[in-house]
PDB file with one MODEL, atoms N, CA, C and O in Angstrom:
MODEL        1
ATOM      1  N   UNK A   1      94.996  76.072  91.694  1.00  0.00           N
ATOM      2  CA  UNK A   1      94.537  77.421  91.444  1.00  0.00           C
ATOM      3  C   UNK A   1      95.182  77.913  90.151  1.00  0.00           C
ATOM      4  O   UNK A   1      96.317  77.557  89.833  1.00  0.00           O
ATOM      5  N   UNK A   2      94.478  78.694  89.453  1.00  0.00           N
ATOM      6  CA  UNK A   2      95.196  79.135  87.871  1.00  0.00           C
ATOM      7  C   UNK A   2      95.626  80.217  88.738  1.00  0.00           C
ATOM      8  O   UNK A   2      95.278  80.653  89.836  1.00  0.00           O
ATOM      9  N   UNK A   3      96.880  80.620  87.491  1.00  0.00           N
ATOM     10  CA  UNK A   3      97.685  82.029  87.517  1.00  0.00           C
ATOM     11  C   UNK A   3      96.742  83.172  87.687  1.00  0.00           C
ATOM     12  O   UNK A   3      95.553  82.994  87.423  1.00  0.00           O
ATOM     13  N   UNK A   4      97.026  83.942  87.965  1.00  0.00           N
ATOM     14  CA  UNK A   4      96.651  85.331  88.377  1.00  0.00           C
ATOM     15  C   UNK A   4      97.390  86.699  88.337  1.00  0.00           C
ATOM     16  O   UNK A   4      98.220  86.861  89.231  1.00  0.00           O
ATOM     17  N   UNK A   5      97.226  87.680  87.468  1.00  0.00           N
ATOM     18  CA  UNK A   5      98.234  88.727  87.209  1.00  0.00           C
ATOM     19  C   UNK A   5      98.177  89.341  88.768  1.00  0.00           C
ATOM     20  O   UNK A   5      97.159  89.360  89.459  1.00  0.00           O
ATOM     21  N   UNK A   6      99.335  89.779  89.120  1.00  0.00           N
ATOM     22  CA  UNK A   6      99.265  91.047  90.448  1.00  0.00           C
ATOM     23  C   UNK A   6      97.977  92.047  90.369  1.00  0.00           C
ATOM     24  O   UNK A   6      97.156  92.223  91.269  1.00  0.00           O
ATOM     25  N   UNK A   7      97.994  92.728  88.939  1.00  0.00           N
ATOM     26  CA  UNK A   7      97.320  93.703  88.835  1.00  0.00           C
ATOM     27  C   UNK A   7      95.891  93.656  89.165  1.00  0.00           C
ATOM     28  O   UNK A   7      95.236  94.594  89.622  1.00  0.00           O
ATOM     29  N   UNK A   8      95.344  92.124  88.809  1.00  0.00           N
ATOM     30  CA  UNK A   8      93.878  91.721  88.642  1.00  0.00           C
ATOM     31  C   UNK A   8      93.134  91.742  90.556  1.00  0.00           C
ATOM     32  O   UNK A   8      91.944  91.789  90.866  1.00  0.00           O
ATOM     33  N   UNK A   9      94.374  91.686  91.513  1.00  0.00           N
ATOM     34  CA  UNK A   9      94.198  91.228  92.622  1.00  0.00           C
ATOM     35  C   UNK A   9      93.861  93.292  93.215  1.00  0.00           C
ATOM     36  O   UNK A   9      93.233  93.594  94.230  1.00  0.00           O
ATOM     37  N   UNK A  10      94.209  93.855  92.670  1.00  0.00           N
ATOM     38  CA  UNK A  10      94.203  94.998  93.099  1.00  0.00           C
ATOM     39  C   UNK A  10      93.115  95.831  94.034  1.00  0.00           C
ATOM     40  O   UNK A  10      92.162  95.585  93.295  1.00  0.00           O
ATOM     41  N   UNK A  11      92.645  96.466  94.877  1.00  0.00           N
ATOM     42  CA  UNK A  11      91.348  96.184  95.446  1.00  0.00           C
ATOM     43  C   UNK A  11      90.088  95.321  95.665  1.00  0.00           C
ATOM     44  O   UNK A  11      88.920  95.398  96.045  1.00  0.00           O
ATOM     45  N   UNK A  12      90.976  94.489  95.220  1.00  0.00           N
ATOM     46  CA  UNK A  12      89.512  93.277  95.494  1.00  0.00           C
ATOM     47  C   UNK A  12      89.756  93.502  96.988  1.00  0.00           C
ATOM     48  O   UNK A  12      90.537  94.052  97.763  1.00  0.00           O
ATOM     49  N   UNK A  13      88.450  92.634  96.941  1.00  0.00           N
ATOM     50  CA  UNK A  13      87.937  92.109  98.975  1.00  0.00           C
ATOM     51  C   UNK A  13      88.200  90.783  99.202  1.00  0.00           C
ATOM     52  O   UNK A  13      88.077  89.836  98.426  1.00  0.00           O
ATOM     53  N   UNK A  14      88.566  90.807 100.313  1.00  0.00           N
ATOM     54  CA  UNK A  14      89.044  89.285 101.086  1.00  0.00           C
ATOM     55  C   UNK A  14      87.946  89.346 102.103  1.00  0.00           C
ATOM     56  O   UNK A  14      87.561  90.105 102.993  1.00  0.00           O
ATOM     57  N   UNK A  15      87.501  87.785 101.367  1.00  0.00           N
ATOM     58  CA  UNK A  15      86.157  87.224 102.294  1.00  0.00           C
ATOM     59  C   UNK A  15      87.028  85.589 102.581  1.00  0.00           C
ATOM     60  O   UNK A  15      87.869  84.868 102.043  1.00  0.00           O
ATOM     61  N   UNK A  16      86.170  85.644 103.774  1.00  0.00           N
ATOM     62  CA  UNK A  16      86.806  84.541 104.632  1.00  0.00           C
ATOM     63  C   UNK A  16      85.850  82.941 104.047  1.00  0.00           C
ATOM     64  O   UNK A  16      85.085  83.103 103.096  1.00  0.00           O
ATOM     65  N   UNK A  17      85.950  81.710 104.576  1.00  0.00           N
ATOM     66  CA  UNK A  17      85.163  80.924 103.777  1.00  0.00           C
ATOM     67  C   UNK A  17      83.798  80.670 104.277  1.00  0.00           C
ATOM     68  O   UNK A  17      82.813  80.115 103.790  1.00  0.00           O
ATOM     69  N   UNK A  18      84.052  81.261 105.427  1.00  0.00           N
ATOM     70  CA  UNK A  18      82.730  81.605 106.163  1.00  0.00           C
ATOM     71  C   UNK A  18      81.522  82.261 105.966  1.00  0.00           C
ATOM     72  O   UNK A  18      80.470  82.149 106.594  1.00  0.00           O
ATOM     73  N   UNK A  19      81.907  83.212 104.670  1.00  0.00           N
ATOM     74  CA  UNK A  19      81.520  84.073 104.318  1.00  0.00           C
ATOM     75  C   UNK A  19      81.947  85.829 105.026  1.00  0.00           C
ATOM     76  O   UNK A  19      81.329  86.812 104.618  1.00  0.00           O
ATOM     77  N   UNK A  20      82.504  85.890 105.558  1.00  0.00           N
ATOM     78  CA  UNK A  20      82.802  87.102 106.346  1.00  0.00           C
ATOM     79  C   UNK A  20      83.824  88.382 105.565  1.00  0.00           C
ATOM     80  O   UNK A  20      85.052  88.302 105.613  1.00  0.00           O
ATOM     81  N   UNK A  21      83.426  89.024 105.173  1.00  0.00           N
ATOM     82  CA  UNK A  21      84.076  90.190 104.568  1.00  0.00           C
ATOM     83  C   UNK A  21      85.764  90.355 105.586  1.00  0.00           C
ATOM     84  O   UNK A  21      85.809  90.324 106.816  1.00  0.00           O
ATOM     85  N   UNK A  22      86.469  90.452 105.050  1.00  0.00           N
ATOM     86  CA  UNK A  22      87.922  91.021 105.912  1.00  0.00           C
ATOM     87  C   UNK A  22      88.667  91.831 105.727  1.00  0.00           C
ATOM     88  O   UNK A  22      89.459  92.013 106.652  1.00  0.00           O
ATOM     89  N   UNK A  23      88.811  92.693 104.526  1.00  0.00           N
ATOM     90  CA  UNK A  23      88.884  93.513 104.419  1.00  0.00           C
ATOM     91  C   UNK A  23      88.794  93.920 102.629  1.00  0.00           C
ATOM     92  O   UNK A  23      87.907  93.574 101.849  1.00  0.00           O
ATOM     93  N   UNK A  24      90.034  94.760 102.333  1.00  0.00           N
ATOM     94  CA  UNK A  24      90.786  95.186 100.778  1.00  0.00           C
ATOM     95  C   UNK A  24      91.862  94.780 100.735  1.00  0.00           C
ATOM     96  O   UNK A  24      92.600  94.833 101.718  1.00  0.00           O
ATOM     97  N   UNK A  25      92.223  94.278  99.605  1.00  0.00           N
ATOM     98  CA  UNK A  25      93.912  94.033  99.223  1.00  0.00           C
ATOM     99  C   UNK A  25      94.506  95.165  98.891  1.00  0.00           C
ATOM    100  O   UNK A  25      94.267  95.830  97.883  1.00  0.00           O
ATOM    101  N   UNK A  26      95.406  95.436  99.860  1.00  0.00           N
ATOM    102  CA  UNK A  26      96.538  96.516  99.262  1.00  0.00           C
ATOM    103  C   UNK A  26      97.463  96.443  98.826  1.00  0.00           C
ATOM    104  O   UNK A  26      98.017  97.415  98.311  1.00  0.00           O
ATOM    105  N   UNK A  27      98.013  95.162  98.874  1.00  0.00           N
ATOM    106  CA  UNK A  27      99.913  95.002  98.100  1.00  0.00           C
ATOM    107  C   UNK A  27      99.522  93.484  98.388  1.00  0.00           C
ATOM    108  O   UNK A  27      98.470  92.899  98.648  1.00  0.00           O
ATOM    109  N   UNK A  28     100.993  93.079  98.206  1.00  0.00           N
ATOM    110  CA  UNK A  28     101.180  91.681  98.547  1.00  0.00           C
ATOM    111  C   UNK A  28     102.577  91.943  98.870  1.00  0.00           C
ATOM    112  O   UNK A  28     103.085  93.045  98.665  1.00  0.00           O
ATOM    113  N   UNK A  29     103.245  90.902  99.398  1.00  0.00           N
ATOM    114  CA  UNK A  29     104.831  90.756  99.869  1.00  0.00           C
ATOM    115  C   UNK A  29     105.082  89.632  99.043  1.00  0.00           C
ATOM    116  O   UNK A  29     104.181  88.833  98.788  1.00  0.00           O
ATOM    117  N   UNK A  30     106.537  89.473  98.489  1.00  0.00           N
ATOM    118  CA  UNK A  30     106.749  88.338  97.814  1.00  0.00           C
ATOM    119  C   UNK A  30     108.098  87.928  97.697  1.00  0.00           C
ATOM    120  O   UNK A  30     108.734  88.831  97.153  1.00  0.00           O
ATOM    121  N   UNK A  31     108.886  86.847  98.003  1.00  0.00           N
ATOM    122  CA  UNK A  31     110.233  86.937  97.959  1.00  0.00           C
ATOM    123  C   UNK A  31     111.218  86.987  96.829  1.00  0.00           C
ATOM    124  O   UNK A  31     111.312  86.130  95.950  1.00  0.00           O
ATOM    125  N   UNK A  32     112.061  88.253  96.953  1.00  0.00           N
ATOM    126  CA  UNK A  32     112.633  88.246  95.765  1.00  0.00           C
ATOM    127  C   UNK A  32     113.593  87.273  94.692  1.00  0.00           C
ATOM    128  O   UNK A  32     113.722  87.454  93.481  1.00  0.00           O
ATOM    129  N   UNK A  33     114.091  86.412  95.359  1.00  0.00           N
ATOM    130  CA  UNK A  33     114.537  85.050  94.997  1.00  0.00           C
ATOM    131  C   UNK A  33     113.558  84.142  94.110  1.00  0.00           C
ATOM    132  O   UNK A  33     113.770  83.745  92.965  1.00  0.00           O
ATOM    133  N   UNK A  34     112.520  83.927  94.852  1.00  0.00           N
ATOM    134  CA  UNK A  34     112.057  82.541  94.123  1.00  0.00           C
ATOM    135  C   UNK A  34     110.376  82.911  93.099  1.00  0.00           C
ATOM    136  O   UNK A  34     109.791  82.196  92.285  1.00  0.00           O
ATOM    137  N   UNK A  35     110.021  84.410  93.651  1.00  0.00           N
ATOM    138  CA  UNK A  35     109.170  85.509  93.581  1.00  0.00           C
ATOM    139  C   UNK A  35     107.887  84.673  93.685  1.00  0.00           C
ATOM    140  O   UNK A  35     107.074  84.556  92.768  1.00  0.00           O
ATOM    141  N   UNK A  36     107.790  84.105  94.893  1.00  0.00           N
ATOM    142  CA  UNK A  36     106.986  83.061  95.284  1.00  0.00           C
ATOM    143  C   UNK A  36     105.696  84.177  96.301  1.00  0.00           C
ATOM    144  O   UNK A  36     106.226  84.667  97.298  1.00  0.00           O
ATOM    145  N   UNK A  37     104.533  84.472  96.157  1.00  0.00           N
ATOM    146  CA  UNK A  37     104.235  85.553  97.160  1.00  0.00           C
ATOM    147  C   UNK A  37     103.974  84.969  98.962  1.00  0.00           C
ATOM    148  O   UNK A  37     103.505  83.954  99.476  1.00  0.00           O
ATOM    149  N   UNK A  38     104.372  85.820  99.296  1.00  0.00           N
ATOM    150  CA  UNK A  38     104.158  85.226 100.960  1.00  0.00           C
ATOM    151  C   UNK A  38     102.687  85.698 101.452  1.00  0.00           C
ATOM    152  O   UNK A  38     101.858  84.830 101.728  1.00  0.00           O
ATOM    153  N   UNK A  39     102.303  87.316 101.581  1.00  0.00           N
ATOM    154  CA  UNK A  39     101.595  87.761 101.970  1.00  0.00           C
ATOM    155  C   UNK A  39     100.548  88.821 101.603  1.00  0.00           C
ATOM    156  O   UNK A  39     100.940  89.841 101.036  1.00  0.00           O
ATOM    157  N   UNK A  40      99.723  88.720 101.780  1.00  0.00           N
ATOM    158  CA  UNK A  40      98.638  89.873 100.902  1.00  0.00           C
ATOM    159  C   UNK A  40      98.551  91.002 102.264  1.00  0.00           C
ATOM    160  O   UNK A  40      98.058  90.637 103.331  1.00  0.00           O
ATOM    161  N   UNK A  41      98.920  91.951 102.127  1.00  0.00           N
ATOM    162  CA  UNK A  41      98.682  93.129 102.310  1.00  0.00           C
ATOM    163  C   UNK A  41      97.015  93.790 102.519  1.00  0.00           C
ATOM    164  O   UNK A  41      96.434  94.351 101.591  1.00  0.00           O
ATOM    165  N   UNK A  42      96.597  93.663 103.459  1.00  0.00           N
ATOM    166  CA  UNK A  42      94.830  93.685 103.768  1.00  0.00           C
ATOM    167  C   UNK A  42      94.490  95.152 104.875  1.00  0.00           C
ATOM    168  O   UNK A  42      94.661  95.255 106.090  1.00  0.00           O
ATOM    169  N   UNK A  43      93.955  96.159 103.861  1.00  0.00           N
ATOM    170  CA  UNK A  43      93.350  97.047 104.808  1.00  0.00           C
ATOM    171  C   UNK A  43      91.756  95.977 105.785  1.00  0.00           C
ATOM    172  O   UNK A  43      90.769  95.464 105.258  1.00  0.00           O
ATOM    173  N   UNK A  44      92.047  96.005 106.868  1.00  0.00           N
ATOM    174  CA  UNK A  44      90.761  95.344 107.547  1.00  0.00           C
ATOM    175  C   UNK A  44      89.721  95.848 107.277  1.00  0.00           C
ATOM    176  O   UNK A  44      89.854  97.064 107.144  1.00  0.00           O
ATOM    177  N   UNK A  45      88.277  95.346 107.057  1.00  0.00           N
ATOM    178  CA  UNK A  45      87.017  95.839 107.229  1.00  0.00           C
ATOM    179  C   UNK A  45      86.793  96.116 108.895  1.00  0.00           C
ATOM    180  O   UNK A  45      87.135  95.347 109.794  1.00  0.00           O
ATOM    181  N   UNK A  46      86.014  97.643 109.070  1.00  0.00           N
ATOM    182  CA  UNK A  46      85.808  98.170 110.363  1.00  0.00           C
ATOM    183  C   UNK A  46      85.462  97.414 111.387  1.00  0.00           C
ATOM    184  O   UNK A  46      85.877  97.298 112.540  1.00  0.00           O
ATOM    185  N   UNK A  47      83.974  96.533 110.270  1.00  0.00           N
ATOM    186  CA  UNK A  47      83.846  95.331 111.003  1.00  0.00           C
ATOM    187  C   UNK A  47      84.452  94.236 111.442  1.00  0.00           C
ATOM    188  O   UNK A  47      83.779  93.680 112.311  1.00  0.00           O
ATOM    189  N   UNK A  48      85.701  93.567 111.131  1.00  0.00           N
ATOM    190  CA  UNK A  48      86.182  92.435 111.307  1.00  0.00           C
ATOM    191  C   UNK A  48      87.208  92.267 112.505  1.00  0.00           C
ATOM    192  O   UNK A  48      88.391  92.423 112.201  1.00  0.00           O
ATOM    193  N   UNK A  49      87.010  92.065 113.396  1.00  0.00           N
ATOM    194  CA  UNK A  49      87.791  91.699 114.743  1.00  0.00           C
ATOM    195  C   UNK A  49      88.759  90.528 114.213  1.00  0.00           C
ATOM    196  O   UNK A  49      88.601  89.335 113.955  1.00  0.00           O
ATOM    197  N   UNK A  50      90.324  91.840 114.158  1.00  0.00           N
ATOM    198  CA  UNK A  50      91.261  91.793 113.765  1.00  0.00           C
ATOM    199  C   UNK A  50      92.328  90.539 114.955  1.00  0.00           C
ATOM    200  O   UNK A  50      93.368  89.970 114.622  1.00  0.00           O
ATOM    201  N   UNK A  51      91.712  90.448 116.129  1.00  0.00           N
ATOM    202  CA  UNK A  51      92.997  89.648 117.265  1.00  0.00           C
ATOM    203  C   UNK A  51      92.795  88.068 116.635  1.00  0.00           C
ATOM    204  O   UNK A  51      91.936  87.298 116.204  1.00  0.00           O
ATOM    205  N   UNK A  52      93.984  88.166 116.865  1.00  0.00           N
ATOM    206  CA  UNK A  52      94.984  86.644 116.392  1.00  0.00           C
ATOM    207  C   UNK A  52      95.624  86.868 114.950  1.00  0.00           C
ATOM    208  O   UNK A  52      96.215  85.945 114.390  1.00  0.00           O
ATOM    209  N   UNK A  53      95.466  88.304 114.287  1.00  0.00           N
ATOM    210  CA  UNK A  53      96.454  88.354 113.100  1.00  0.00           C
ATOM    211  C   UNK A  53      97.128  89.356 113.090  1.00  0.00           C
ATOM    212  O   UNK A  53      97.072  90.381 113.769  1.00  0.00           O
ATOM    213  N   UNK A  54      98.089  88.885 111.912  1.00  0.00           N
ATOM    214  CA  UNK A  54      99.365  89.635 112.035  1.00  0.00           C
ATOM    215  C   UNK A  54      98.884  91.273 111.627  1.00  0.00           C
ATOM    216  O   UNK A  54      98.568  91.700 110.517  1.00  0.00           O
ATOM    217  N   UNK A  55      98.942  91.903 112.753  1.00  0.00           N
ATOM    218  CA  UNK A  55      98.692  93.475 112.645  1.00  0.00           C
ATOM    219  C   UNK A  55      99.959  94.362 112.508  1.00  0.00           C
ATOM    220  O   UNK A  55     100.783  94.173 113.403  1.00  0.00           O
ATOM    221  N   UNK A  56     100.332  95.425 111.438  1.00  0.00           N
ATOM    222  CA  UNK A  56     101.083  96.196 111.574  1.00  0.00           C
ATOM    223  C   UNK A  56     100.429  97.646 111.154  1.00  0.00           C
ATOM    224  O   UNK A  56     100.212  97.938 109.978  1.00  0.00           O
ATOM    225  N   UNK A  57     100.198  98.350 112.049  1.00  0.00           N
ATOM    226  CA  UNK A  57      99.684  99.997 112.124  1.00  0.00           C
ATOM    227  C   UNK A  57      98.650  99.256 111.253  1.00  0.00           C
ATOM    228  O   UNK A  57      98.452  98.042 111.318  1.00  0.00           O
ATOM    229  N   UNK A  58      97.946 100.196 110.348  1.00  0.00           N
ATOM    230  CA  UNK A  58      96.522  99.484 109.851  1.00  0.00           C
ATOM    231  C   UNK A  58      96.323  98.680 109.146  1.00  0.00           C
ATOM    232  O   UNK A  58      95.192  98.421 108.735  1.00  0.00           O
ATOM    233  N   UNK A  59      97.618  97.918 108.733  1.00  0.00           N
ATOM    234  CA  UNK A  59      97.150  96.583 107.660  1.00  0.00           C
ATOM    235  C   UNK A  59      97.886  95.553 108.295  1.00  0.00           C
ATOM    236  O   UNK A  59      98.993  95.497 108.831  1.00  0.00           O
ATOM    237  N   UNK A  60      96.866  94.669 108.063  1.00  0.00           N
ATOM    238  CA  UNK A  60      96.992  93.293 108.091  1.00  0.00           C
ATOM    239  C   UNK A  60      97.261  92.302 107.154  1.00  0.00           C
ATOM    240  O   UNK A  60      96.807  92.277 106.010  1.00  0.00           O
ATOM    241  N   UNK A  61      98.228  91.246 107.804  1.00  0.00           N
ATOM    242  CA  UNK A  61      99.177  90.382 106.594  1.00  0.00           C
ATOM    243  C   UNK A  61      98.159  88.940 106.468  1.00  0.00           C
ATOM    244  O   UNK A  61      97.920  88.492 107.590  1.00  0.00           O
ATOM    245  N   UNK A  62      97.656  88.305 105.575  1.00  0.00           N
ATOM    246  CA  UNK A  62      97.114  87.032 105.243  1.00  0.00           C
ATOM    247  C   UNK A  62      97.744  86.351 104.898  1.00  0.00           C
ATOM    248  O   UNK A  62      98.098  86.567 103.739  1.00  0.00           O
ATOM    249  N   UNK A  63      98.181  85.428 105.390  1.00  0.00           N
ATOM    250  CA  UNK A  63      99.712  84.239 104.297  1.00  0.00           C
ATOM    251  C   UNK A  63      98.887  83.689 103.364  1.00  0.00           C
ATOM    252  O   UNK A  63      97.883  83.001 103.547  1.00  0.00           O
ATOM    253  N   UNK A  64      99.647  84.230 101.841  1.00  0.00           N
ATOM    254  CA  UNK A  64      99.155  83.368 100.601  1.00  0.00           C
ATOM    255  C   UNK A  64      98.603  81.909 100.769  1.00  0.00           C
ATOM    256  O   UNK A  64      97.843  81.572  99.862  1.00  0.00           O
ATOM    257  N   UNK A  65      98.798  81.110 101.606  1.00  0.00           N
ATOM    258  CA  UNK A  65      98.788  79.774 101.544  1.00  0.00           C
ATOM    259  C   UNK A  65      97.301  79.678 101.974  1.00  0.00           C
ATOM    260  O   UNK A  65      96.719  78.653 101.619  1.00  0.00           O
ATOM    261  N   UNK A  66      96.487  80.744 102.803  1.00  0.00           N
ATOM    262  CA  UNK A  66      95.441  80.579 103.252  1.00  0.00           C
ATOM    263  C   UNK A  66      94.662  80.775 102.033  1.00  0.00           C
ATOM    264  O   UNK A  66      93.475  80.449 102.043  1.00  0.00           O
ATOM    265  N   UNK A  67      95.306  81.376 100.762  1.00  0.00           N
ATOM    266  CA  UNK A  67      94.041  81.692  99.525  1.00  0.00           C
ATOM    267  C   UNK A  67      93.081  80.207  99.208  1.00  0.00           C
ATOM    268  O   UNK A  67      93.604  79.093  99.200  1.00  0.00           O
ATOM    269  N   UNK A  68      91.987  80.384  99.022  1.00  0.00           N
ATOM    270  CA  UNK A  68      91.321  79.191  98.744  1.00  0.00           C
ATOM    271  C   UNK A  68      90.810  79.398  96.901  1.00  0.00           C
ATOM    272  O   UNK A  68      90.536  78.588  96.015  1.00  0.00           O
ATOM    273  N   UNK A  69      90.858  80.532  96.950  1.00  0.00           N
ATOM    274  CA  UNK A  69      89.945  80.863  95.374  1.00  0.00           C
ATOM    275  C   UNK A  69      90.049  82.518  95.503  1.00  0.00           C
ATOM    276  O   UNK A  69      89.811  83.366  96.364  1.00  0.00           O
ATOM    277  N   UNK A  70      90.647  82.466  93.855  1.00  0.00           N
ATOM    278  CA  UNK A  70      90.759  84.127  93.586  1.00  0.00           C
ATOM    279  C   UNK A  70      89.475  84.305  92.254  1.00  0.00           C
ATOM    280  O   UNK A  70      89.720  83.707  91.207  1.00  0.00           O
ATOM    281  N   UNK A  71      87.979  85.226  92.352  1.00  0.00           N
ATOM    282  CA  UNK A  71      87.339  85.446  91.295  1.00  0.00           C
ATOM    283  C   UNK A  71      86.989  86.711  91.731  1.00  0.00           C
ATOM    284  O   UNK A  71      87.901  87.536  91.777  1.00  0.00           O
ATOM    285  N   UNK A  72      85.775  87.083  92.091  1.00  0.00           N
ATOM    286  CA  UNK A  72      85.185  88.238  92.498  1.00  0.00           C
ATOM    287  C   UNK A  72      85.370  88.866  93.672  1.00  0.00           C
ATOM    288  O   UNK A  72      85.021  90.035  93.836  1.00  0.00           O
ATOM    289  N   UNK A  73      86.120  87.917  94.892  1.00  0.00           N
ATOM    290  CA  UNK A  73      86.485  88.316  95.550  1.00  0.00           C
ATOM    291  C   UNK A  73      87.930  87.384  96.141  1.00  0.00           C
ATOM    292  O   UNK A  73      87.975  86.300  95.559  1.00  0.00           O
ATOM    293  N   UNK A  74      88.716  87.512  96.823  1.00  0.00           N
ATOM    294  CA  UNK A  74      89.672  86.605  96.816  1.00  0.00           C
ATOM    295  C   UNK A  74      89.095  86.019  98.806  1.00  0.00           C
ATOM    296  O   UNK A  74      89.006  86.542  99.917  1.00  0.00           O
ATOM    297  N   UNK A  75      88.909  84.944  98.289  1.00  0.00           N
ATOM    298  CA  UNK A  75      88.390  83.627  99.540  1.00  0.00           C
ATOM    299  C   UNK A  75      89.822  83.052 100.215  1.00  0.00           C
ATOM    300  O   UNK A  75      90.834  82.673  99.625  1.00  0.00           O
ATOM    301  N   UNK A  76      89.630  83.100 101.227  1.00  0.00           N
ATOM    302  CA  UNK A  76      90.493  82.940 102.507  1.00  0.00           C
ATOM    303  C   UNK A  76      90.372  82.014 103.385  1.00  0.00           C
ATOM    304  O   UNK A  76      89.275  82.116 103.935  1.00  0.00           O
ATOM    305  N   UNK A  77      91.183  80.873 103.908  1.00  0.00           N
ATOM    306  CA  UNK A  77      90.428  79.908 104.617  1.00  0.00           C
ATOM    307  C   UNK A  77      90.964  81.127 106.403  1.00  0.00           C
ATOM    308  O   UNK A  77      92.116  81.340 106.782  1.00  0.00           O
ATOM    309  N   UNK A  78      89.754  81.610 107.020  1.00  0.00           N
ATOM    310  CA  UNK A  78      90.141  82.189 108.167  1.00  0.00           C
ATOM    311  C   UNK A  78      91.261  81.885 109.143  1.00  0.00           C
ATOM    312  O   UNK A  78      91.923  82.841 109.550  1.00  0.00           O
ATOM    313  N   UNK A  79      91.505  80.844 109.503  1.00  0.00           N
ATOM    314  CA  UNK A  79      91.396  80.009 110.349  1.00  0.00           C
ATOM    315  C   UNK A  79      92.845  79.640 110.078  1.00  0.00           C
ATOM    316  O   UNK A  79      93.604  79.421 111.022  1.00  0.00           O
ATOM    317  N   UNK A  80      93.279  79.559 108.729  1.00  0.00           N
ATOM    318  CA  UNK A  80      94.983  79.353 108.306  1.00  0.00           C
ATOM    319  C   UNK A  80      95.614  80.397 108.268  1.00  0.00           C
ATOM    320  O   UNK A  80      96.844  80.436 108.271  1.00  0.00           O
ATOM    321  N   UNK A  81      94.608  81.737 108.213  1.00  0.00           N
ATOM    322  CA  UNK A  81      95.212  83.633 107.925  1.00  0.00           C
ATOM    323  C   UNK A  81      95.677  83.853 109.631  1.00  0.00           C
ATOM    324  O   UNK A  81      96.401  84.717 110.124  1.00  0.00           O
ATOM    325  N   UNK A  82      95.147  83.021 110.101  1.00  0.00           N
ATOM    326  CA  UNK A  82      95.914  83.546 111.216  1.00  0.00           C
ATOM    327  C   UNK A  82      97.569  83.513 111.954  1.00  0.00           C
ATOM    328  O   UNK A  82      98.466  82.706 111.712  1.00  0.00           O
ATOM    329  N   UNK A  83      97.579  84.325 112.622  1.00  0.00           N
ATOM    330  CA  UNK A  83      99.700  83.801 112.764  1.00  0.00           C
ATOM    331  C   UNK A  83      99.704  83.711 114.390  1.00  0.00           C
ATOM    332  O   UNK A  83     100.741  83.426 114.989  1.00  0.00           O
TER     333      UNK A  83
ENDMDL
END
């Protein structure tokens, strides 16, 4: 995957590879040591039946590792976003 500024990731949408909308990116988490990112920060879409992920009050965490492709929208393998 090429580099990617923080900034560029900023409201995009996280679609699953399924095609399934999942929500908006709101932040990311990233460790301050190695500033490696762990987690994208995801307001859910209304639609997307949120059980089996990591829920805290209304956002939901995606582990970076599930990214498959960041362009127009940032692609998610579902199925690895889960915790």
């Amino acid at each position: 995957m090429k580099k990617t500024f923080a900034r560029a990731l900023s409201r995009k949408q996280i679609m699953s590879t399924d095609g399934m909308v999942m929500g908006t990116i709101k932040n990311i988490t990233f460790d301050l040591h190695t500033g490696q990112v762990i987690d994208l920060v995801v307001k859910p879409d209304q639609s997307f039946e949120t059980a089996g992920y990591a829920i805290e009050g209304e956002r939901m965490f995606v582990p970076f590792e599930a990214v498959k492709d960041i362009k127009d929208y940032i692609v998610v393998d579902r199925y690895l976003s889960k915790k």
